[in-house]
N, CA, C and O atoms as a GROMACS GRO file, in nm:
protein
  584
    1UNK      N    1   0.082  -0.120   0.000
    1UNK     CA    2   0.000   0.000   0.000
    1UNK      C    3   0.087   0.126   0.000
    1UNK      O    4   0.061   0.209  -0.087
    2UNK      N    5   0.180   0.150   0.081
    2UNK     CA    6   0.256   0.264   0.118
    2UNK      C    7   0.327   0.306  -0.048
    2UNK      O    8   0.333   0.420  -0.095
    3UNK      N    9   0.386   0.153  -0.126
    3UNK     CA   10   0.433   0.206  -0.281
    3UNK      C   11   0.346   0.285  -0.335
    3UNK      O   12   0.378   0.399  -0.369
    4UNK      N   13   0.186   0.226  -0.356
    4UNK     CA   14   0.039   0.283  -0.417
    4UNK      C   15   0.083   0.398  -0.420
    4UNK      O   16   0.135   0.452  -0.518
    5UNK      N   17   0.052   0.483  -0.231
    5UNK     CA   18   0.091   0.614  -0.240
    5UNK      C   19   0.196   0.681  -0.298
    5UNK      O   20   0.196   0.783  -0.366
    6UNK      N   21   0.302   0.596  -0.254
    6UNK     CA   22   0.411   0.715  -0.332
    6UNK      C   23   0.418   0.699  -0.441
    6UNK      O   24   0.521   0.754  -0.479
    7UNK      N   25   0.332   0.624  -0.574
    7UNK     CA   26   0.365   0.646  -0.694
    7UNK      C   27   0.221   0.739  -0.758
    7UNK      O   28   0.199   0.794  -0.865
    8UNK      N   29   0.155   0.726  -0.656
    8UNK     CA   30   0.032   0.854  -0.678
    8UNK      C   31   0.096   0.978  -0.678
    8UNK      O   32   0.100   1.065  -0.765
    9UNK      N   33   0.164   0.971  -0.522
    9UNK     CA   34   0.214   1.115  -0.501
    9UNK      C   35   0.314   1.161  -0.609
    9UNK      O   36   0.280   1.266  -0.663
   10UNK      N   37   0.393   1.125  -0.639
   10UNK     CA   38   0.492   1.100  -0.752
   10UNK      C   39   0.398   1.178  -0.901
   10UNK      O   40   0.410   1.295  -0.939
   11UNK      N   41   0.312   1.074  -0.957
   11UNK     CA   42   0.257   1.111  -1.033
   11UNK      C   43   0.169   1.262  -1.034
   11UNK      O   44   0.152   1.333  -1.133
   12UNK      N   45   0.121   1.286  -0.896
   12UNK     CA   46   0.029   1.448  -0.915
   12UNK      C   47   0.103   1.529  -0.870
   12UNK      O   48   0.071   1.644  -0.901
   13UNK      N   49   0.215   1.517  -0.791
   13UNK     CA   50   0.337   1.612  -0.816
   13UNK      C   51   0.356   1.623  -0.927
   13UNK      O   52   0.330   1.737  -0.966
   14UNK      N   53   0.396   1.549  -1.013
   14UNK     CA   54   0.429   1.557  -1.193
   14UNK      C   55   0.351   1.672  -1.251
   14UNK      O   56   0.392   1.777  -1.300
   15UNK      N   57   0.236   1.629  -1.235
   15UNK     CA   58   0.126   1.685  -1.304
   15UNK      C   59   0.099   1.807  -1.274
   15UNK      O   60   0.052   1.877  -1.364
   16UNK      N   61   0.122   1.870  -1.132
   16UNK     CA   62   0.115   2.009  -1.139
   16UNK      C   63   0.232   2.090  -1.192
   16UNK      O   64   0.219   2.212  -1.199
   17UNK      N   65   0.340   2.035  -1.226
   17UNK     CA   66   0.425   2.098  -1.248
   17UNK      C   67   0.405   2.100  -1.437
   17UNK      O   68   0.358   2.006  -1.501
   18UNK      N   69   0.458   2.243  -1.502
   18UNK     CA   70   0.455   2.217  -1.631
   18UNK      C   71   0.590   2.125  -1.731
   18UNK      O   72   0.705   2.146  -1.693
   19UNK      N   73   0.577   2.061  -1.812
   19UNK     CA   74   0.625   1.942  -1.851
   19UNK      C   75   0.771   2.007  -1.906
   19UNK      O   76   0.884   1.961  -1.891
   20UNK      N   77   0.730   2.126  -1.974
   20UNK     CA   78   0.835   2.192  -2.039
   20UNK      C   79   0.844   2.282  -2.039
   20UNK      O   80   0.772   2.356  -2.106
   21UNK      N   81   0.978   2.338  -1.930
   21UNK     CA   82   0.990   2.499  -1.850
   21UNK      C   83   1.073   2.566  -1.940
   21UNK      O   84   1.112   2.677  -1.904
   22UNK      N   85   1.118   2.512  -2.079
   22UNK     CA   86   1.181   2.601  -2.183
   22UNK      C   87   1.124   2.769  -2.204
   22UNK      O   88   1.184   2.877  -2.202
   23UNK      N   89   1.040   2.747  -2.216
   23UNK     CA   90   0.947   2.868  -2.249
   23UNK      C   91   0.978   2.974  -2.166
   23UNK      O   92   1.028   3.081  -2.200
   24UNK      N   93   0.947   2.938  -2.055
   24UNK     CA   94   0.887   3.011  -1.899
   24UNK      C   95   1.055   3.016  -1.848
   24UNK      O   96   1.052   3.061  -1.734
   25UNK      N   97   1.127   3.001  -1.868
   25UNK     CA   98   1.278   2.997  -1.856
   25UNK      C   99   1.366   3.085  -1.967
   25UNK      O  100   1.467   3.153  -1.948
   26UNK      N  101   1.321   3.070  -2.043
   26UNK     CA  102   1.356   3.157  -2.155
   26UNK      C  103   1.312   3.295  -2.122
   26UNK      O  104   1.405   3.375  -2.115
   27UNK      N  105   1.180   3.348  -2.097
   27UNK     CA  106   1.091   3.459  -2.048
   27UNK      C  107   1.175   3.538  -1.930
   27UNK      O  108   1.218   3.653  -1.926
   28UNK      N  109   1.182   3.413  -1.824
   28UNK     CA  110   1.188   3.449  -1.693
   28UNK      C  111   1.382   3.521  -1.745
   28UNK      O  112   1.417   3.634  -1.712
   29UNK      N  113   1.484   3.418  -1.833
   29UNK     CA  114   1.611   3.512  -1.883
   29UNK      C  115   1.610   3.645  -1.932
   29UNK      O  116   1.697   3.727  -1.901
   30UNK      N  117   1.486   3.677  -2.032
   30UNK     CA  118   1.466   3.772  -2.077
   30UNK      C  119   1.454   3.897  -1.993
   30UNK      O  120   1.520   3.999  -2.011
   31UNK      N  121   1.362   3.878  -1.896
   31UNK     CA  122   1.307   3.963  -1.807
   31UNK      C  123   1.487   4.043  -1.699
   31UNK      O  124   1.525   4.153  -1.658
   32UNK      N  125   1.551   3.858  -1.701
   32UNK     CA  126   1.680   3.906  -1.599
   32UNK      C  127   1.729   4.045  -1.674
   32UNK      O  128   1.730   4.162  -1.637
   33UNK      N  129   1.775   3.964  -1.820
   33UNK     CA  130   1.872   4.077  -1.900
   33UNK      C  131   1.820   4.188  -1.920
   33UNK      O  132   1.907   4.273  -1.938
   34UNK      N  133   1.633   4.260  -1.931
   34UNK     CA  134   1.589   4.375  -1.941
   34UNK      C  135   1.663   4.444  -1.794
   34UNK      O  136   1.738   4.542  -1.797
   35UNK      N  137   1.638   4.394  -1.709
   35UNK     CA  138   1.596   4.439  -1.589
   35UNK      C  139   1.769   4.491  -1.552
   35UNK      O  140   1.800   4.604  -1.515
   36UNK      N  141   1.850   4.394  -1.569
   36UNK     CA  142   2.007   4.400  -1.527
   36UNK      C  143   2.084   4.522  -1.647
   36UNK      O  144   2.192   4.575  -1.619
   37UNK      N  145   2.018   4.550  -1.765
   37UNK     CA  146   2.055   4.659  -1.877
   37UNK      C  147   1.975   4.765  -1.816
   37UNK      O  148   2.022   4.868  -1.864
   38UNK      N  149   1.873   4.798  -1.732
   38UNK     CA  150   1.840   4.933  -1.701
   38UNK      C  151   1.857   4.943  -1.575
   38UNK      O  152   1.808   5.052  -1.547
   39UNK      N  153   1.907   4.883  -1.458
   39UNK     CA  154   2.038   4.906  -1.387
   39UNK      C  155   2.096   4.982  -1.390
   39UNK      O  156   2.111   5.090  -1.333
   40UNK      N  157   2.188   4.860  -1.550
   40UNK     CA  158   2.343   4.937  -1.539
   40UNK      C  159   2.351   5.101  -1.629
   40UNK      O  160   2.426   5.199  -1.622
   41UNK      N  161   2.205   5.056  -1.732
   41UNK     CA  162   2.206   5.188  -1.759
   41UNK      C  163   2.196   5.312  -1.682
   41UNK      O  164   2.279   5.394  -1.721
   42UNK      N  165   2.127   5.354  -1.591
   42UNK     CA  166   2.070   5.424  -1.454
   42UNK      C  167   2.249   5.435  -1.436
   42UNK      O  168   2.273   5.552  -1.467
   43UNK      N  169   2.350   5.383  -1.408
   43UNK     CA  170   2.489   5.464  -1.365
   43UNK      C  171   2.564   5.434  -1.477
   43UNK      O  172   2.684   5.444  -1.454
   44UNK      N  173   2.534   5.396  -1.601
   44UNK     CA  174   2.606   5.417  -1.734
   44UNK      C  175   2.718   5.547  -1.742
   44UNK      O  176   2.806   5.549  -1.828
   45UNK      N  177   2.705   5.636  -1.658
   45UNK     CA  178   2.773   5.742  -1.669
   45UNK      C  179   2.895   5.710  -1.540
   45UNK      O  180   3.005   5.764  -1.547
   46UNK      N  181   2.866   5.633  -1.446
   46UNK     CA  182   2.979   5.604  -1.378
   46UNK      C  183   3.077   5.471  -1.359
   46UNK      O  184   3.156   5.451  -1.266
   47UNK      N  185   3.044   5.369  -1.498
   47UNK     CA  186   3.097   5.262  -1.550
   47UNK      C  187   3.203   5.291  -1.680
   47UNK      O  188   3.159   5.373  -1.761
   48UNK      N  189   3.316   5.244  -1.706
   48UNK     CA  190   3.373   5.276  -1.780
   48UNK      C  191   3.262   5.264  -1.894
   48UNK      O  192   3.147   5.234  -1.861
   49UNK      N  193   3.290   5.284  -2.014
   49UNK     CA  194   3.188   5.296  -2.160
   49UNK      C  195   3.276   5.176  -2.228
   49UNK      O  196   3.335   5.220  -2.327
   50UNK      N  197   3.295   5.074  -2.211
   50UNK     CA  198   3.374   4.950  -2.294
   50UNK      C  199   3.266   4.851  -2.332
   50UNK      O  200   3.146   4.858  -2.309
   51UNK      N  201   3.345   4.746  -2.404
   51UNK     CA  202   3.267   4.708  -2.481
   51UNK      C  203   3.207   4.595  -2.410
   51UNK      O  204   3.120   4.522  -2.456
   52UNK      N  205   3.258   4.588  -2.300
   52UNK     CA  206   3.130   4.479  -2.208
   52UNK      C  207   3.012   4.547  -2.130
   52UNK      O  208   2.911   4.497  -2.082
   53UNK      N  209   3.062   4.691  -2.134
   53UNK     CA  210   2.864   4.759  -2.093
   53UNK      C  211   2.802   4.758  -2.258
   53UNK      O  212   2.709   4.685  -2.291
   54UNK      N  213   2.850   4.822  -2.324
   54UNK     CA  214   2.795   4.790  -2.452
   54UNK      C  215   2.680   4.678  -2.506
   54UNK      O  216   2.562   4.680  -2.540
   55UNK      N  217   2.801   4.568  -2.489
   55UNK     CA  218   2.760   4.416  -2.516
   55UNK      C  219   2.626   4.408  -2.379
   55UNK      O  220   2.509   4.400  -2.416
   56UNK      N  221   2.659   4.412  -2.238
   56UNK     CA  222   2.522   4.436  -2.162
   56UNK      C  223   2.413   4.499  -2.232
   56UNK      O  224   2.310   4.444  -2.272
   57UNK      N  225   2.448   4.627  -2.244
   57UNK     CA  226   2.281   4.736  -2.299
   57UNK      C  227   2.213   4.626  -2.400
   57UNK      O  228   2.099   4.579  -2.395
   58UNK      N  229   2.324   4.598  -2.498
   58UNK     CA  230   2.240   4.572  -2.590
   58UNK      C  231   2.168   4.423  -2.566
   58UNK      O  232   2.053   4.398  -2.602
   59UNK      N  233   2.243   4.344  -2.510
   59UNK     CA  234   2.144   4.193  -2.483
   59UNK      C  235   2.013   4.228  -2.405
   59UNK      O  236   1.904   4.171  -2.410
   60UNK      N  237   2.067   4.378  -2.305
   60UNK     CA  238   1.914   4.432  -2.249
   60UNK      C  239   1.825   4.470  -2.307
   60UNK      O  240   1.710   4.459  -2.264
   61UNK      N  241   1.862   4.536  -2.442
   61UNK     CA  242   1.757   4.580  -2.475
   61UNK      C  243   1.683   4.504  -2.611
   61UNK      O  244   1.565   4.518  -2.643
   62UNK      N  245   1.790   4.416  -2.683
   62UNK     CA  246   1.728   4.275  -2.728
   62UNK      C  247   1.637   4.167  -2.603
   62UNK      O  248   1.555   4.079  -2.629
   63UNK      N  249   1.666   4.193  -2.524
   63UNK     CA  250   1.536   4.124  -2.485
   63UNK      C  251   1.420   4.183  -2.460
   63UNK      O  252   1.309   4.128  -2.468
   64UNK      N  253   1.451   4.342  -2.418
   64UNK     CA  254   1.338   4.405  -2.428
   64UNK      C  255   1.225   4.434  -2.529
   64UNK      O  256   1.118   4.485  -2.497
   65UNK      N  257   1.263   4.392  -2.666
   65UNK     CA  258   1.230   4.417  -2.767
   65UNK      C  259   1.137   4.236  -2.766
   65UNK      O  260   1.015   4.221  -2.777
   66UNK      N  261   1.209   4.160  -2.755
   66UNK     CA  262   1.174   3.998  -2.758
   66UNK      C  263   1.012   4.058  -2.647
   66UNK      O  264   0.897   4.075  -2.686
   67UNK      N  265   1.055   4.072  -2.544
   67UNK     CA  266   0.982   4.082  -2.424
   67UNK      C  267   0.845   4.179  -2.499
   67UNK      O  268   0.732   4.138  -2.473
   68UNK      N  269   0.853   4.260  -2.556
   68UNK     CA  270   0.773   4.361  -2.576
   68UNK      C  271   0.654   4.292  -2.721
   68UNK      O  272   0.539   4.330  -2.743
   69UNK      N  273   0.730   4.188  -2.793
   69UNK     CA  274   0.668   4.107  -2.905
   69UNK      C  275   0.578   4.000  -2.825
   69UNK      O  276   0.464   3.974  -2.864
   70UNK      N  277   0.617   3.958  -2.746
   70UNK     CA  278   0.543   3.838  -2.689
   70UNK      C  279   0.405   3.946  -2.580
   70UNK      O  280   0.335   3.860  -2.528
   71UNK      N  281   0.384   4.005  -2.562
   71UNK     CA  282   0.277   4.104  -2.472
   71UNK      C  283   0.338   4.042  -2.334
   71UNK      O  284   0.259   3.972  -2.271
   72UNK      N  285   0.464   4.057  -2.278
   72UNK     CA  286   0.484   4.030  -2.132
   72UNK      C  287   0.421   4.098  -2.026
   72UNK      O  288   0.481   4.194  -1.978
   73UNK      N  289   0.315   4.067  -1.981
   73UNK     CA  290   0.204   4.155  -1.890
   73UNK      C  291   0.231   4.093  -1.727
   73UNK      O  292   0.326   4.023  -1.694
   74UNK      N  293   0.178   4.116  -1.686
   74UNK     CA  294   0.193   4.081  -1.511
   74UNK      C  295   0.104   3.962  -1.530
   74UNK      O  296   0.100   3.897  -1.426
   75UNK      N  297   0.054   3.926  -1.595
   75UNK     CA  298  -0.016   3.818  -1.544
   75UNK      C  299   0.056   3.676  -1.620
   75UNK      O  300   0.048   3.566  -1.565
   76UNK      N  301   0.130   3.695  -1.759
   76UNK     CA  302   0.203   3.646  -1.788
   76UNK      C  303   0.365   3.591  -1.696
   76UNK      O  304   0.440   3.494  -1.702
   77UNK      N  305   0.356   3.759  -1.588
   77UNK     CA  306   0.488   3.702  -1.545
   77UNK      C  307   0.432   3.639  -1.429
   77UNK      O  308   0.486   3.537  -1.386
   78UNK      N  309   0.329   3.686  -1.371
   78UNK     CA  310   0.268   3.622  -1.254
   78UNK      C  311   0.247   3.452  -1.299
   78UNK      O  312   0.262   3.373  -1.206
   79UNK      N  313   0.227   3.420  -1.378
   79UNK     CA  314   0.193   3.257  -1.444
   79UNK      C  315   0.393   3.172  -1.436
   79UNK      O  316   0.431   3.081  -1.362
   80UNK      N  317   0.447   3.223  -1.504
   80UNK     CA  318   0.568   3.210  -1.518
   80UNK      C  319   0.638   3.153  -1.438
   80UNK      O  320   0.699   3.046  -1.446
   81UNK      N  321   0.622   3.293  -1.287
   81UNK     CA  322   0.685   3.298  -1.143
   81UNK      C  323   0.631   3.127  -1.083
   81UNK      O  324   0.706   3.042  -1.035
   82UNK      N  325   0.489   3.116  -1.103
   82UNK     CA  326   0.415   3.010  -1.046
   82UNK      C  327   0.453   2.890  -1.111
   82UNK      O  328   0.424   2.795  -1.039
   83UNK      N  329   0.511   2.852  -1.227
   83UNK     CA  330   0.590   2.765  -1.335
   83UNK      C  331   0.706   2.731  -1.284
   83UNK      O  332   0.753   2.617  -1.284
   84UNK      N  333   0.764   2.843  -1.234
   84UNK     CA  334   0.918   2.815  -1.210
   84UNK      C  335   0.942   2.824  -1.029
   84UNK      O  336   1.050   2.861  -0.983
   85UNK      N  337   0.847   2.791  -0.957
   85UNK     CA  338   0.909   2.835  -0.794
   85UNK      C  339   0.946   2.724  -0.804
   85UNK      O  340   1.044   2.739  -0.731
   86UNK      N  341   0.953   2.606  -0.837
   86UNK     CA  342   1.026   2.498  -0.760
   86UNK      C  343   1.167   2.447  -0.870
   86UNK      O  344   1.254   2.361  -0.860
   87UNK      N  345   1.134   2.545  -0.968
   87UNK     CA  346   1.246   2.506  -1.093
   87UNK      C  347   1.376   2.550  -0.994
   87UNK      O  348   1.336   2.627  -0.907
   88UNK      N  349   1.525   2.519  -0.982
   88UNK     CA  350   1.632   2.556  -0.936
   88UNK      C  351   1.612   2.627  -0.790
   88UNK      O  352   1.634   2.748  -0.781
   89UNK      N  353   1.576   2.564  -0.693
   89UNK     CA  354   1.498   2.660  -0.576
   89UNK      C  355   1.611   2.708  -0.529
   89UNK      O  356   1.695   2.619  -0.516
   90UNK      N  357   1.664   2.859  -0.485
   90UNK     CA  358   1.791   2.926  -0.423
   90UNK      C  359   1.851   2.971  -0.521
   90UNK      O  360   1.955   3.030  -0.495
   91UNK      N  361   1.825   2.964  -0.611
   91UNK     CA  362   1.904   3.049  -0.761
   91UNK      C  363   1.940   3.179  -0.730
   91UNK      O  364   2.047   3.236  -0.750
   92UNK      N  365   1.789   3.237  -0.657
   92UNK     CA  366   1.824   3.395  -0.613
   92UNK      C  367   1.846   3.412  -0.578
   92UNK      O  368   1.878   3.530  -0.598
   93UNK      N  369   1.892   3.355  -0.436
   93UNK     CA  370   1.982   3.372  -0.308
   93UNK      C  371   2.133   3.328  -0.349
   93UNK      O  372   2.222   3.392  -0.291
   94UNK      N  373   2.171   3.238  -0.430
   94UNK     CA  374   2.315   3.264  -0.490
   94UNK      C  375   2.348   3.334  -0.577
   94UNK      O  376   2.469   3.352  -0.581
   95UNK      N  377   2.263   3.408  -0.690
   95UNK     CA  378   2.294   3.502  -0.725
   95UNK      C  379   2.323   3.674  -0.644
   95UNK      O  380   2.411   3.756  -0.669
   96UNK      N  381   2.240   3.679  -0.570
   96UNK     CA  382   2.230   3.765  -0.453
   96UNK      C  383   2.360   3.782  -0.373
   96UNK      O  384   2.401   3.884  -0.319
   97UNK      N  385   2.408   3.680  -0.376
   97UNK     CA  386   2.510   3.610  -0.250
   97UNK      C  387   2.626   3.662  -0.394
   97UNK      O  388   2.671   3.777  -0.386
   98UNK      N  389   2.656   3.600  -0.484
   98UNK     CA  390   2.759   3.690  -0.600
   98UNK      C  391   2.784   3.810  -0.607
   98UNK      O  392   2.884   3.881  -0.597
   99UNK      N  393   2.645   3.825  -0.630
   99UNK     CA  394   2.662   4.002  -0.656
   99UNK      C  395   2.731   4.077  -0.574
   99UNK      O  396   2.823   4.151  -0.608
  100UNK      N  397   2.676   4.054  -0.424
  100UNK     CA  398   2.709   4.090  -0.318
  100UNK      C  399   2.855   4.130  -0.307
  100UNK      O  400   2.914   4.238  -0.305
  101UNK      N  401   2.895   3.991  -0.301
  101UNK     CA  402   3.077   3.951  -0.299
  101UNK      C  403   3.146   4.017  -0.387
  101UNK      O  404   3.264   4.044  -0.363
  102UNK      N  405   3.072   4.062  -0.531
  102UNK     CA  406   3.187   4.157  -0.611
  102UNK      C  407   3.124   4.273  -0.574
  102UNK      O  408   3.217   4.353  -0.585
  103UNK      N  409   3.012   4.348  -0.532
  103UNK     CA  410   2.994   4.521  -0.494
  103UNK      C  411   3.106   4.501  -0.380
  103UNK      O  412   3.194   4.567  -0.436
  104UNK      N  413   3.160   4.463  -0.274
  104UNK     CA  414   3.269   4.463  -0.185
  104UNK      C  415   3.389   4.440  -0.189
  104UNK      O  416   3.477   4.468  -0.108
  105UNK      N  417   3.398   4.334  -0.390
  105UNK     CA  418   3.549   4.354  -0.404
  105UNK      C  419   3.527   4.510  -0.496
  105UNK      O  420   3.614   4.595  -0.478
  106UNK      N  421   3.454   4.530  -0.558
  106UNK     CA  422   3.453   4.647  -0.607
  106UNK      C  423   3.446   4.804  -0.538
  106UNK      O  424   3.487   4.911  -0.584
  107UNK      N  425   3.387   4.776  -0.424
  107UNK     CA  426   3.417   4.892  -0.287
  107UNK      C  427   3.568   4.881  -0.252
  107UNK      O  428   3.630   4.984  -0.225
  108UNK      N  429   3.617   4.780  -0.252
  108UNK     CA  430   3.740   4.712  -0.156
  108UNK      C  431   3.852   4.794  -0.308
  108UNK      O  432   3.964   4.830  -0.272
  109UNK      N  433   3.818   4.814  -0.445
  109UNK     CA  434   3.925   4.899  -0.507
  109UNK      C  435   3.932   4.823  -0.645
  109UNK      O  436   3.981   4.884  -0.739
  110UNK      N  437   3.885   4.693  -0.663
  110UNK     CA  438   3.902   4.595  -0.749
  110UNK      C  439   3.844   4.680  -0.857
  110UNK      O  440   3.746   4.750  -0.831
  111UNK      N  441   3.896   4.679  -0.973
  111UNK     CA  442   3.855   4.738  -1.136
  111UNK      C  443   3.820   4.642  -1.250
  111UNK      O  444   3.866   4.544  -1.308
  112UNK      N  445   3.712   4.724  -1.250
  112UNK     CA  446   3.616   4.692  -1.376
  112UNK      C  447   3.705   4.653  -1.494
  112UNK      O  448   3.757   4.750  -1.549
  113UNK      N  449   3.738   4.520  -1.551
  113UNK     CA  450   3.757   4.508  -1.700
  113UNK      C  451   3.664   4.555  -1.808
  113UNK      O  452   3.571   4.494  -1.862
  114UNK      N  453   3.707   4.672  -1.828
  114UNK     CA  454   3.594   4.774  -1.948
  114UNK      C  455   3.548   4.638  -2.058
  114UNK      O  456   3.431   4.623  -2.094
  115UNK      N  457   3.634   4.568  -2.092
  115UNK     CA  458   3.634   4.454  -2.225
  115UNK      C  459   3.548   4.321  -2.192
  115UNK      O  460   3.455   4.285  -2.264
  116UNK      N  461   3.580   4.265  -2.098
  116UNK     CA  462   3.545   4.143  -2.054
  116UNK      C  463   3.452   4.121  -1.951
  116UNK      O  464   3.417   4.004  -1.937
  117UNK      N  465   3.398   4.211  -1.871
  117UNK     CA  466   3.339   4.209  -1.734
  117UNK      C  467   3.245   4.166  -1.846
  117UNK      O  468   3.232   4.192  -1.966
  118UNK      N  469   3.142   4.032  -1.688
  118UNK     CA  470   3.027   3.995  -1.730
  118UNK      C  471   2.936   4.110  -1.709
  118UNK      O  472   2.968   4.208  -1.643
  119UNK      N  473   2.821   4.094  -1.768
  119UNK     CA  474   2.714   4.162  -1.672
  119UNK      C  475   2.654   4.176  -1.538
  119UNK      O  476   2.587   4.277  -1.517
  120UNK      N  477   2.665   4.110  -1.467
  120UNK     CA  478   2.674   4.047  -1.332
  120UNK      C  479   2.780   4.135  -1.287
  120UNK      O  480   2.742   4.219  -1.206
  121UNK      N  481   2.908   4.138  -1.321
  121UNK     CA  482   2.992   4.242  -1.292
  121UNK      C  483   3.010   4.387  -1.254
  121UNK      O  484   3.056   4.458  -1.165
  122UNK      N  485   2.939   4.394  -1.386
  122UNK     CA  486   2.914   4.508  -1.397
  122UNK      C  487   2.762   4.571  -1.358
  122UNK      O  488   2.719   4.684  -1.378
  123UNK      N  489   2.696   4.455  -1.295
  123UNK     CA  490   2.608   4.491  -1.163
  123UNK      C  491   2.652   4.529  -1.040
  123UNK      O  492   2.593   4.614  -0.974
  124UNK      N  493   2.764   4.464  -0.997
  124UNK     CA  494   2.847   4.418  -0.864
  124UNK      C  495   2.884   4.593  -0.856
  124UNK      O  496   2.857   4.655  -0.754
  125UNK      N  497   2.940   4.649  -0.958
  125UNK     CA  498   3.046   4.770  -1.013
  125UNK      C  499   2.978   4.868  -0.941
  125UNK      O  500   3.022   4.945  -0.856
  126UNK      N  501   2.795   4.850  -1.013
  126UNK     CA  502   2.757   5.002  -0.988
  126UNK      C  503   2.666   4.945  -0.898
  126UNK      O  504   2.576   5.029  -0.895
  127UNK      N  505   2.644   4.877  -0.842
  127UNK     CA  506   2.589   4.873  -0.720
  127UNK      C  507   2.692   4.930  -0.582
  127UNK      O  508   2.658   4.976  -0.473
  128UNK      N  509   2.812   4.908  -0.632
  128UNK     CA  510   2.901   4.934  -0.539
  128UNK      C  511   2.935   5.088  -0.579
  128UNK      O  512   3.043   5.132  -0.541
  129UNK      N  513   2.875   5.144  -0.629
  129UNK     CA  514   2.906   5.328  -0.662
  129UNK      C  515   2.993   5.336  -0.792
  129UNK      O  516   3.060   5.433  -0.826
  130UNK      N  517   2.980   5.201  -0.871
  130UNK     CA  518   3.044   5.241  -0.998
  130UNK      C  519   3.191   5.299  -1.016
  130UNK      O  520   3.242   5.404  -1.056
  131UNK      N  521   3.250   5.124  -0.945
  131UNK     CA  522   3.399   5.139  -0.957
  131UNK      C  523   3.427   5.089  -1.049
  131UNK      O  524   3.408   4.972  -1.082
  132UNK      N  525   3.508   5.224  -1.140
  132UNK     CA  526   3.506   5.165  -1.275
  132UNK      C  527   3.705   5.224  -1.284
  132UNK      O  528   3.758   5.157  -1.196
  133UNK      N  529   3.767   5.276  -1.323
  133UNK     CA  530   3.898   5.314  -1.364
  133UNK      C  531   3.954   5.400  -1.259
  133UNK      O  532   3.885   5.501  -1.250
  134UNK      N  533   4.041   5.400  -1.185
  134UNK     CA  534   4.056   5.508  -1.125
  134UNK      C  535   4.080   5.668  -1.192
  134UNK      O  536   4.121   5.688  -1.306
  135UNK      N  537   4.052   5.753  -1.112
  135UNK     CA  538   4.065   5.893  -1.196
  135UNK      C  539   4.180   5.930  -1.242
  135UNK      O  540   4.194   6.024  -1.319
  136UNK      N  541   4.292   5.842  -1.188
  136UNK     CA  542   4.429   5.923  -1.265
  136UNK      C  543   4.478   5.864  -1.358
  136UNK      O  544   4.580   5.912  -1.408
  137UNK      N  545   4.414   5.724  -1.420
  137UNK     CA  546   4.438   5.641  -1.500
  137UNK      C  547   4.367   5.618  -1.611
  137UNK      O  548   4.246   5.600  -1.617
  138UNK      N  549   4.462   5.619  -1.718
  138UNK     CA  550   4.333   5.615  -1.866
  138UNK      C  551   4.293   5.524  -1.874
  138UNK      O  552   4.356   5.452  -1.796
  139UNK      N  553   4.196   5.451  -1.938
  139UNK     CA  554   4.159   5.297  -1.960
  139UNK      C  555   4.261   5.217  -2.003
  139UNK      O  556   4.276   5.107  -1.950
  140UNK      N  557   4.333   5.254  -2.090
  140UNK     CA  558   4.442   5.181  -2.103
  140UNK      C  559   4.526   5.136  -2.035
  140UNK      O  560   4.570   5.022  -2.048
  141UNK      N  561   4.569   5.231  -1.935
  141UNK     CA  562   4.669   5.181  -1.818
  141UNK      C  563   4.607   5.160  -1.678
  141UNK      O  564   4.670   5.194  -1.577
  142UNK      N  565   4.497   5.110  -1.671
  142UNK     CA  566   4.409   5.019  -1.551
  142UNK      C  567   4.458   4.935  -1.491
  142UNK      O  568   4.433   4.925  -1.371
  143UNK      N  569   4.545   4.844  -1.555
  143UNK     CA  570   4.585   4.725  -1.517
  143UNK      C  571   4.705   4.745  -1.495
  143UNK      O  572   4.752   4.646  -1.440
  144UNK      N  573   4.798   4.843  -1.513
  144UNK     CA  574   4.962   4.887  -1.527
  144UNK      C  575   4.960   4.913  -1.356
  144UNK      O  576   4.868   4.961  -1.290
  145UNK      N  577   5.129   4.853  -1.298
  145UNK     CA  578   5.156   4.925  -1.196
  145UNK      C  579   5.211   5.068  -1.182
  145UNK      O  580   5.300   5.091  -1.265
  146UNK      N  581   5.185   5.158  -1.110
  146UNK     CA  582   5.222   5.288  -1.050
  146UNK      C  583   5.378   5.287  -1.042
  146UNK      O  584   5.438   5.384  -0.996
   0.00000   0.00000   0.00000
């Protein structure tokens, strides 16, 4: 009897969950990269201007554009959110927990790679007041010792 149950339970667990979170995963990325490009845009003026904010804006605002074709409404994201709470549970709390750790190496003096920083990075950057080059140093010589 006790198998019975757990292959019931098994099975209507299944069933509330949707079969294929491609979609609703794809959406829920989209939404990250809008949201993380008008951020970094908001201190765009206190990030170096290289070609990894660049490369950010624009995946932000390609998805914004994706996002804006599909009618992404609140009730769409409200459906989504309810799709995905048990997809990767703590995702946001280790991303949270990242970010965190570079706004404090980035308080602590650490510099922005204008070229290569992820986006995430260059969240960390200007969350931390947008440590980007120091003032006596051109972009070029960022990485050079004194």
């Amino acid at each position: 009897m006790r198998q019975t149950l757990d292959n019931r339970l098994a099975r209507a667990t299944r069933a509330e969950l949707p079969r294929d979170l491609t979609a609703l995963r794809h959406r829920a990325l989209l939404r990250a990269r809008a949201a993380v490009s008008a951020l970094l845009r908001q201190c765009s003026g206190r990030l170096h201007p290289g070609g990894a904010l660049a490369g950010a804006l624009a995946l932000g605002e390609a998805a914004a554009v994706e996002l804006a074709a599909i009618a992404d409404g609140a009730e769409l994201r409200h459906r989504d959110e309810a799709g995905l709470v048990h997809d990767h549970p703590g995702v946001e709390e280790a991303f949270a927990e990242r970010v965190q750790s570079m706004m404090r190496q980035y308080h602590e003096g650490r510099e922005v790679d204008p070229v290569n920083a992820s986006p995430a990075e260059l969240l960390g950057a200007c969350l931390a007041g947008g440590a980007g080059n120091p003032p006596d140093r051109s972009p070029g010589e960022a990485g050079t010792a004194d």
